[in-house]
N, CA, C and O atoms as a GROMACS GRO file, in nm:
protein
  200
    1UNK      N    1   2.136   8.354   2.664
    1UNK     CA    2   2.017   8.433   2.687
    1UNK      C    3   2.055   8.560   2.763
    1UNK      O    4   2.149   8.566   2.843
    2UNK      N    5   1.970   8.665   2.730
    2UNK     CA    6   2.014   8.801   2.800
    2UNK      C    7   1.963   8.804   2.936
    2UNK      O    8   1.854   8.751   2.959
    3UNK      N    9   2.023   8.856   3.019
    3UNK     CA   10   2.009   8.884   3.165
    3UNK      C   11   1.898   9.021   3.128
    3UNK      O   12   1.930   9.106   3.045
    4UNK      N   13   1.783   9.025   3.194
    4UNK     CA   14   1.655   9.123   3.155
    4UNK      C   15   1.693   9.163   3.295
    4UNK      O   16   1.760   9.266   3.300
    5UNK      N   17   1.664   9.096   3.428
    5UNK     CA   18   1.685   9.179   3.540
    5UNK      C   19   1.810   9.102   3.646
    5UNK      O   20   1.819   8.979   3.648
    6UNK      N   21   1.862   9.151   3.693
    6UNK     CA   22   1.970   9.120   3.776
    6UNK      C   23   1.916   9.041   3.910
    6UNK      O   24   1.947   8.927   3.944
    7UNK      N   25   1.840   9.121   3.967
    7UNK     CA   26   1.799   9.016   4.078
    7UNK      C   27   1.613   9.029   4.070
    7UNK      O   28   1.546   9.092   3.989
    8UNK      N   29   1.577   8.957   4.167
    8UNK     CA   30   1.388   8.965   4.151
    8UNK      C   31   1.367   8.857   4.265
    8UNK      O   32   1.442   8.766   4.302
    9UNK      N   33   1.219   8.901   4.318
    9UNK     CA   34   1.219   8.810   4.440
    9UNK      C   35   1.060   8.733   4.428
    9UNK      O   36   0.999   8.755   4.323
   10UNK      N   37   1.016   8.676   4.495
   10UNK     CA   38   0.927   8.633   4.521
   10UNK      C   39   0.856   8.591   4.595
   10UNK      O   40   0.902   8.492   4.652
   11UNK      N   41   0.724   8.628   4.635
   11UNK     CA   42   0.647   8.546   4.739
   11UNK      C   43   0.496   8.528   4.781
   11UNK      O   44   0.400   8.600   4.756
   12UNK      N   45   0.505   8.417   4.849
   12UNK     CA   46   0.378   8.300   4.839
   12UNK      C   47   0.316   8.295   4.984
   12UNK      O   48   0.360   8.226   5.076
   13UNK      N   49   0.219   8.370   4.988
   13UNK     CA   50   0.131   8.440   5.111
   13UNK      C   51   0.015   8.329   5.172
   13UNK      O   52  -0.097   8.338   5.123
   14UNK      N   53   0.032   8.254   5.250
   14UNK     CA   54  -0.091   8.198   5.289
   14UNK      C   55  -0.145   8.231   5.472
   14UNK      O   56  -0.091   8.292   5.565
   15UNK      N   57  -0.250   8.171   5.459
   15UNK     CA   58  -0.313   8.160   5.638
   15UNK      C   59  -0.168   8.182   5.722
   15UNK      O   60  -0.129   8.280   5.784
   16UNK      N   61  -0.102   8.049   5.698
   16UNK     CA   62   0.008   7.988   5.772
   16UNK      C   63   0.137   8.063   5.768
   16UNK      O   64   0.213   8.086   5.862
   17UNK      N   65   0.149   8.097   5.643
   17UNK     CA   66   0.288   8.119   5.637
   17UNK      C   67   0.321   8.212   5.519
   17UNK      O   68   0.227   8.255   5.453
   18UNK      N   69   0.458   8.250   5.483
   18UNK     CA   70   0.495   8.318   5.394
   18UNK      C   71   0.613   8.295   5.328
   18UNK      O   72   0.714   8.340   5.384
   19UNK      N   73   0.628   8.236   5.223
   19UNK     CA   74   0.766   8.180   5.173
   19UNK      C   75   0.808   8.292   5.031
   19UNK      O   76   0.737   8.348   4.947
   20UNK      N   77   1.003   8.288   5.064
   20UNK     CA   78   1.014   8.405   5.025
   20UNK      C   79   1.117   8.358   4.964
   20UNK      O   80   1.197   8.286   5.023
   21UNK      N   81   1.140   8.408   4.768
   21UNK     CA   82   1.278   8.384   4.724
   21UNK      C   83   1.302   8.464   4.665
   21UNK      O   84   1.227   8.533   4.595
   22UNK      N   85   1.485   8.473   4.693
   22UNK     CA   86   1.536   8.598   4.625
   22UNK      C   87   1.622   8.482   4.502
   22UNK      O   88   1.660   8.364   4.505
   23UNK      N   89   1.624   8.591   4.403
   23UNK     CA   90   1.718   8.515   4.310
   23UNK      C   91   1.830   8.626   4.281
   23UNK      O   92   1.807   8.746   4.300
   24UNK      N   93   1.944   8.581   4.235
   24UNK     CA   94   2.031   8.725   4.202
   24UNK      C   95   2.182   8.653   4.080
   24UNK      O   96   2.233   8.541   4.071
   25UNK      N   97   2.197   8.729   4.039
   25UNK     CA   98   2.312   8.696   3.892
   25UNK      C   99   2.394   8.698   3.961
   25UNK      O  100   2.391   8.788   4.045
   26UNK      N  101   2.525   8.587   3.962
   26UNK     CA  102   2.656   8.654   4.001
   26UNK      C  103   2.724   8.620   3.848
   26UNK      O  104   2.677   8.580   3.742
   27UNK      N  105   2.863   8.657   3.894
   27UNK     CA  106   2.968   8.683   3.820
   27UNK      C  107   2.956   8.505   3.715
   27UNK      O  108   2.962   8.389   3.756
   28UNK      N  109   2.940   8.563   3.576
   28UNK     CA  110   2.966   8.412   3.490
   28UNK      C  111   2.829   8.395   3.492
   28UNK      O  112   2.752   8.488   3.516
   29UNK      N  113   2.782   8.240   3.460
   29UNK     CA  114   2.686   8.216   3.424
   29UNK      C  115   2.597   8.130   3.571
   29UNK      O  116   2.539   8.023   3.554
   30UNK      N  117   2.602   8.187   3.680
   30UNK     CA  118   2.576   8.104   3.844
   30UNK      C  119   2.491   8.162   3.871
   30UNK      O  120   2.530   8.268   3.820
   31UNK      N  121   2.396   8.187   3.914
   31UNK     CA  122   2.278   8.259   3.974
   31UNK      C  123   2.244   8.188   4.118
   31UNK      O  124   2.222   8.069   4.137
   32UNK      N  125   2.245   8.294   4.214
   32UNK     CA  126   2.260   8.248   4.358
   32UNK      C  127   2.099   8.293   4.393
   32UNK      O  128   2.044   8.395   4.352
   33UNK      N  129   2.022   8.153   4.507
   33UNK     CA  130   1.906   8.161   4.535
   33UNK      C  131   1.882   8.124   4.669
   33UNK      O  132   1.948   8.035   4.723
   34UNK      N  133   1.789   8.190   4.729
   34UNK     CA  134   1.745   8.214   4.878
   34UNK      C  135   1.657   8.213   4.921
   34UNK      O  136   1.603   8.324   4.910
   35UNK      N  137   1.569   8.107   4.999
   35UNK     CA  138   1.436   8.040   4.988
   35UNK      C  139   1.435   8.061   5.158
   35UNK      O  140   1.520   8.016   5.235
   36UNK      N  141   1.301   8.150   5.199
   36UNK     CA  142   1.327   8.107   5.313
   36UNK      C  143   1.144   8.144   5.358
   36UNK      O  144   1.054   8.191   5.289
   37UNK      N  145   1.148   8.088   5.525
   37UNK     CA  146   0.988   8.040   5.536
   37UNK      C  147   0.940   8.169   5.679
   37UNK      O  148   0.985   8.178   5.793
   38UNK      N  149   0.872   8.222   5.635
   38UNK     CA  150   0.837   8.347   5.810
   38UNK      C  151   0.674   8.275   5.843
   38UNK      O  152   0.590   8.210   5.780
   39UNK      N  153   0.689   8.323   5.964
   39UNK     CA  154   0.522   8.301   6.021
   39UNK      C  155   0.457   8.404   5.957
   39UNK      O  156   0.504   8.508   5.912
   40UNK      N  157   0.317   8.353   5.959
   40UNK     CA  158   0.233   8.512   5.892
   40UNK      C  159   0.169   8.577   5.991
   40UNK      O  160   0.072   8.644   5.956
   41UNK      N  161   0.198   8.576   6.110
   41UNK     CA  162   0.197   8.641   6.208
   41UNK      C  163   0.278   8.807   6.226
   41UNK      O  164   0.400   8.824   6.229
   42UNK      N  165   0.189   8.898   6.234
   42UNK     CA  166   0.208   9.082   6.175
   42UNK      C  167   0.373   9.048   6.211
   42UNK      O  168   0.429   8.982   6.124
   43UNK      N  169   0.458   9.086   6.331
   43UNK     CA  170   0.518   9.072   6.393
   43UNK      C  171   0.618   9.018   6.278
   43UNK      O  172   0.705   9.095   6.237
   44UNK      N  173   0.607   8.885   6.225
   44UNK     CA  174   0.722   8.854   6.120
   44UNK      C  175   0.692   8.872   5.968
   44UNK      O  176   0.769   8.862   5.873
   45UNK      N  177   0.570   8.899   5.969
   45UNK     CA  178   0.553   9.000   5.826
   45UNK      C  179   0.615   9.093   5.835
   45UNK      O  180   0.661   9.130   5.727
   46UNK      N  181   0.651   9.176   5.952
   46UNK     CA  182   0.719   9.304   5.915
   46UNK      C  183   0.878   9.312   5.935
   46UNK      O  184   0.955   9.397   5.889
   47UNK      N  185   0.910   9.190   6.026
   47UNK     CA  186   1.032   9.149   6.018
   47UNK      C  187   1.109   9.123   5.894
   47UNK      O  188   1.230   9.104   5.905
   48UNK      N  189   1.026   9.119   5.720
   48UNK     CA  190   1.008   9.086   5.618
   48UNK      C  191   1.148   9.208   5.570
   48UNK      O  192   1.263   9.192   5.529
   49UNK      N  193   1.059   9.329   5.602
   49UNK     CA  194   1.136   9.445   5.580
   49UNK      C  195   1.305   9.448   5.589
   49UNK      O  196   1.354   9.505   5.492
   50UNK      N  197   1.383   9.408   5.667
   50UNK     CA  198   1.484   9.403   5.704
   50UNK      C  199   1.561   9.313   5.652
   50UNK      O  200   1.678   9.302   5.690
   0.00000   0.00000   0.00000
């Protein structure tokens, strides 16, 4: 199957929390993924940025 985009992320916004995944192609057929959880508190919403 063709690789359409190289990497793409995602995320799932609630009251509580904010869960966040990156996905990304490496070399061959491996695709490396990165799941991670912030408070939804402003402060680490914007910590998001970085």
């Amino acid at each position: 199957m063709e690789v359409l985009h190289a990497r793409c992320a995602g995320m799932d916004v609630s009251k509580k929390d904010v869960k966040v995944c990156v996905r990304a192609a490496s070399p061959g057929r491996k695709t490396l993924q990165e799941t991670t959880t912030w408070s939804s508190m402003t402060g680490d919403i914007l910590r998001l940025r970085d």
